[in-house]
C-alpha positions in Angstrom: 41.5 2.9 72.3 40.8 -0.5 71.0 41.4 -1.3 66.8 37.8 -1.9 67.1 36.8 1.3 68.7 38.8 2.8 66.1 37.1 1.3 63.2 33.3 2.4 64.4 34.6 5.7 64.4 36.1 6.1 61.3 32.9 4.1 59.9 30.6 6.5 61.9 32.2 9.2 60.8 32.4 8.2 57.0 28.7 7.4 56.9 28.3 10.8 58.6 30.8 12.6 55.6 28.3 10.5 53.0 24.9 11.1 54.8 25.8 15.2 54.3 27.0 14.7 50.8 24.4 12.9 49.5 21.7 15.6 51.4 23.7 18.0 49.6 23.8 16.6 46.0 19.8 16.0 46.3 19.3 19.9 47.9 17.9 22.9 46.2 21.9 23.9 45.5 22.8 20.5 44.6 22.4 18.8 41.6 19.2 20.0 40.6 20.7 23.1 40.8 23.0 22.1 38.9 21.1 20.7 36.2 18.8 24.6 36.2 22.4 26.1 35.1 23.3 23.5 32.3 19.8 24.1 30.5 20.3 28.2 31.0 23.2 27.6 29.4 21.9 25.3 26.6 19.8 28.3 26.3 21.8 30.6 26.2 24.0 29.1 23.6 21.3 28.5 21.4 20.4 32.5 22.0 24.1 33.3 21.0 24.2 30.9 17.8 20.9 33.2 17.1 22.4 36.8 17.6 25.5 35.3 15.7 23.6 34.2 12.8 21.4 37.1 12.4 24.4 39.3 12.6 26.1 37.5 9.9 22.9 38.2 7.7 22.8 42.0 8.6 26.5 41.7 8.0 26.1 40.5 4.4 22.8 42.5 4.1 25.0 46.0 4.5 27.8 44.7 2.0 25.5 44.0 -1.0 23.9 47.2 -0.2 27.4 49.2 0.1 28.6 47.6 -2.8 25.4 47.3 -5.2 23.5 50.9 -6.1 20.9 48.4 -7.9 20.5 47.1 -4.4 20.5 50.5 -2.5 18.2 51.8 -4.7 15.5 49.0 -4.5 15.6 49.3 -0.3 15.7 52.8 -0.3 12.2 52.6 -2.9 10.8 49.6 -0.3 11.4 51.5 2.9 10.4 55.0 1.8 7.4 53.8 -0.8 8.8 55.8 -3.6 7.9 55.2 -7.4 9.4 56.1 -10.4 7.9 58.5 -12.7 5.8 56.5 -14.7 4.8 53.5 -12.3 2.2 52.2 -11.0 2.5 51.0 -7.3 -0.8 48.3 -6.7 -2.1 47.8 -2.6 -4.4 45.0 -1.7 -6.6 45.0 0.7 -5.4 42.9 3.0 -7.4 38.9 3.3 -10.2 38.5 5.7 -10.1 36.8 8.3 -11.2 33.1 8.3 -14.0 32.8 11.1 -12.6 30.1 13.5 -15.2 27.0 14.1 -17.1 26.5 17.0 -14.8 24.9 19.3 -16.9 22.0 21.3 -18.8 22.6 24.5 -17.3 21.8 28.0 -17.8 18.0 29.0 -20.1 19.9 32.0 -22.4 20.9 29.3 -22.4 17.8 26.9 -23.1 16.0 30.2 -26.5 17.9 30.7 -27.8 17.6 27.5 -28.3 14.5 27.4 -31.3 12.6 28.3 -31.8 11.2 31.5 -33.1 7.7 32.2 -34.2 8.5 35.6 -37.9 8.6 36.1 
């Protein structure tokens, strides 16, 4: 085979190796793909940092409780409603709702009530 010869083949065949790559960077398991699994795990990091913060709080939340009776005493009254002899416990009726405004009509119905210059 000619030098020639030679060359158009290894060209065909790297434009052949680059035409599949590049169809399978742009497919559904390429780099959109790709991009799905980096904002899952974005999400699930921020999910994470979350859990870990709210476990820190529950954390602290059970140490002031073990550690103050003050403390234990005031979530045991909160949770079970209890009162000391001698106290008054208050309950409010909870607030009314606020009635929402009347949202405006569809641009179908403004449309139709409106006069009509036709005659």
């Amino acid at each position: 085979m000619s030098s020639s010869v030679r060359r158009a083949v290894i060209l065909v065949a790297f434009a052949l190796i680059g035409a599949y790559g590049l169809a399978a960077l742009r497919g559904p398991q390429g780099l959109p793909a790709l991009r799905e699994k980096w904002n899952e795990i974005r999400q699930f990091e921020e999910e994470n940092a979350n859990l870990q913060r709210e476990n820190d709080y529950r954390r602290d939340r059970i140490k002031k409780l073990e550690s103050n009776p003050s403390e234990q005493e005031l979530e045991i009254r909160k949770k079970l409603k209890l009162l000391r002899p001698g106290e008054t416990s208050f309950i409010l009726p909870a607030r009314p709702e606020q009635p929402k405004p009347p949202s405006d009509p569809p641009v179908s119905d403004q449309l139709d009530d409106q006069p009509s210059d036709s005659k």
